[in-house]
N, C-alpha and C positions, 0 to 999 in steps of 0.2 A: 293398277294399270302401269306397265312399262312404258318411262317416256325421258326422251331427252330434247333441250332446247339449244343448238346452237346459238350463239353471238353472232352470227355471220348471215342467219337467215335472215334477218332486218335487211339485208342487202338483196334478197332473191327477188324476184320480178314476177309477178302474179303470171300465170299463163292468159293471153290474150285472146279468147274464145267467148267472150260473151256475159253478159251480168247473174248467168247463172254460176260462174266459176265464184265469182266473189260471194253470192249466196253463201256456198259449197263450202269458202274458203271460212267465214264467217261461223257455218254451222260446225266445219269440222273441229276449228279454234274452239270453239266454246264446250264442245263437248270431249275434247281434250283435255283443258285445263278440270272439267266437272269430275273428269276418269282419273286422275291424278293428283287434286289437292289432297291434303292431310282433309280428312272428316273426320274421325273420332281417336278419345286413345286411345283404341285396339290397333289404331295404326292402319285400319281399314278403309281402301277407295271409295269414292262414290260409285254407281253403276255410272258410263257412260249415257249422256245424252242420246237420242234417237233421233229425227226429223221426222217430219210429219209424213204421212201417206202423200205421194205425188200428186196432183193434178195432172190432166194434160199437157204436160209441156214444161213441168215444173223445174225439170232439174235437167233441162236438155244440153243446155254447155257443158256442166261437166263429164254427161253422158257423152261428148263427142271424143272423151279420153279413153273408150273402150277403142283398141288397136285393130279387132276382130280379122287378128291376119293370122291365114290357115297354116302359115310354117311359122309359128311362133310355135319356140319348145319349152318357154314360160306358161305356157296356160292349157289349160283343159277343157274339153268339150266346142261345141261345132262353130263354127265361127261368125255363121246364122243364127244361134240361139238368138229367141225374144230378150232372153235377161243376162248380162254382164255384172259379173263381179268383179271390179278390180280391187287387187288385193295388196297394200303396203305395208311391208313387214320384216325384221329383221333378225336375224338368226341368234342373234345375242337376248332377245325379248323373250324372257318368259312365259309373259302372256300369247305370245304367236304360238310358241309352242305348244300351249294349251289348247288353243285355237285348232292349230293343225293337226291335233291327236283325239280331241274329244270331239268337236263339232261340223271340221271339213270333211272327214270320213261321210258323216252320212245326208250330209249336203250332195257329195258325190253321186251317191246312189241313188238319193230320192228327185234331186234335179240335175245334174249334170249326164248321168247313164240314162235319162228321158228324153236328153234333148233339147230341154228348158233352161239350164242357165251355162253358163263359159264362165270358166275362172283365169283371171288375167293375172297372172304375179307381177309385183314389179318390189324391187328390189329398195329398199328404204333404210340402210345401216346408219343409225343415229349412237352409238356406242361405243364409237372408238375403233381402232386400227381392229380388231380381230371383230368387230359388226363388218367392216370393207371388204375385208380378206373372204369372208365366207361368203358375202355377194358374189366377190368376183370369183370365187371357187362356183358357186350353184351354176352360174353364168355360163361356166368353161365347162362345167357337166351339160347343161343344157346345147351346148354344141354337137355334142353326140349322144344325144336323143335320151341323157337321165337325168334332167332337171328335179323331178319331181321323185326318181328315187333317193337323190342326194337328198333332197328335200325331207323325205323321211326318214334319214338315216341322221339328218342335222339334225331334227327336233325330237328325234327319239327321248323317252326320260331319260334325263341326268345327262346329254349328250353336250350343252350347250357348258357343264360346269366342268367339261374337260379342253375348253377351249380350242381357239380354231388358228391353231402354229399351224406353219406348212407342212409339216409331218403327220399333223391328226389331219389337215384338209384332205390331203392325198390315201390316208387309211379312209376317210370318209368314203371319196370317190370311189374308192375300190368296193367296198361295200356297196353304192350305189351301184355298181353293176358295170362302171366304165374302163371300158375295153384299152385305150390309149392313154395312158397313164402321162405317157411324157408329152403328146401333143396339151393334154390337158393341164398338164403343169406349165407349157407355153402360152397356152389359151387365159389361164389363172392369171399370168404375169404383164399380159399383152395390154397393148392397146385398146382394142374391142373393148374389153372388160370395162376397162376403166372407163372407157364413153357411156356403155349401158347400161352404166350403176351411176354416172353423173347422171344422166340424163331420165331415169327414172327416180330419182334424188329431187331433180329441180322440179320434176310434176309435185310431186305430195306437197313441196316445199310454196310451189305456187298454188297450191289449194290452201294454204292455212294451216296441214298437220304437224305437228308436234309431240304426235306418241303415236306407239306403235301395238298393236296393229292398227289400222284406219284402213275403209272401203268405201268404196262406190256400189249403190248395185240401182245399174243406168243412172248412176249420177247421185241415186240418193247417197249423201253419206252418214254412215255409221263406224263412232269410234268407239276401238275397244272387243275384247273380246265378249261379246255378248252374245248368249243362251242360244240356243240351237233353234229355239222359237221367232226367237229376233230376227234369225235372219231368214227361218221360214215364212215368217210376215213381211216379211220386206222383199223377198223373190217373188212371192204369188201377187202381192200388192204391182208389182213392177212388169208379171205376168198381164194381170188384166187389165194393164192401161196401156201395155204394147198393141192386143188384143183392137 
């Protein structure tokens, strides 16, 4: 599992929504550190910890961090769906990339093309100046409506070990479909940027996360890139207790 710890998070300030955050924050921490210590010496992770199947009501604070707003050009699918995924993850993480190539594909189809789940991105760079730069590159794509193809043209194989200079971010855009090259090199450099990658920074940061990728789906969290089962148990589960 990809994961970095700032020094600086000891200073971030839980978000103040309810004793379900700290649950959330608590579950995410622990199965962060489970996804990322040394286990054996093949060098091999553990699997990411899981949370329990919800109860009624179980993980309702940090469900209130689903945004469910219809022009956000960070997320997918309808802004009513019963089940939210929020997604924290960085372009520099191998494991997101795995994630976004092998398992988000047909999470897409089988729930999101039905109706049933919204995928919420938020931007989560824990790896240094070129993890920032390609947030705040997605960010400026997502201004003109290609968040998610930049998205895939970032996590393409081998995309992430050519690094994200301003010269690859701008062939990325282009690639991704984006018409306005220069507003979007404004967009990249701007102000915006920088608030909407702080400010999706200080959510994960005040749940507990510490590696990347980590979700929500309605609150429940799950870190790490895990099986395509995992998180079809954890959508239908989040299905029939919206129900």
């Amino acid at each position: 599992m990809s994961s970095a710890s700032r020094s600086s998070r000891s200073s971030r300030k839980p978000i103040a929504i309810g004793a379900g955050v700290v649950v959330a924050a608590v579950l995410l921490g622990i199965a962060s550190y489970t996804a990322t210590r040394p286990e054996s010496p093949s060098g091999s992770a553990a699997a990411a910890e899981v949370s329990a199947e919800p109860g009624a009501g179980a993980y309702s604070g940090p469900a209130k961090l689903a945004r469910r707003d219809a022009r956000d050009p960070l997320a997918l699918g309808r802004a009513d769906a019963p089940v939210v995924m929020v997604e924290y993850a960085d372009f520099k993480c191998g494991y997101c990339g795995k994630f976004a190539r092998d398992t988000e594909p047909a999470l897409v189809k089988e729930y999101v093309d039905k109706g049933v789940l919204r995928i919420e991105w938020r931007n989560f760079p824990i790896f240094g100046e070129d993890s920032e730069a390609a947030a705040r590159a997605a960010w400026a794509a997502g201004q003109q409506g290609r968040f998610w193809q930049f998205h895939a043209a970032a996590y393409a194989e081998g995309s992430k070990e050519k690094g994200f200079a301003k010269d690859r971010l701008v062939a990325l855009a282009r690639d991704a479909g984006v018409k306005d090259l220069d507003r979007f090199a404004r967009d990249l450099d701007g102000e915006g940027a920088g608030q909407a990658v702080k400010k999706d920074q200080e959510e994960a940061y005040g749940l507990g996360a510490t590696s990347t990728p980590s979700f929500l789906i309605n609150g429940r969290p799950i870190a790490g890139a895990q099986s395509t089962a995992t998180f079809t148990e954890a959508i239908e589960a989040a299905e029939r207790a919206a129900k």
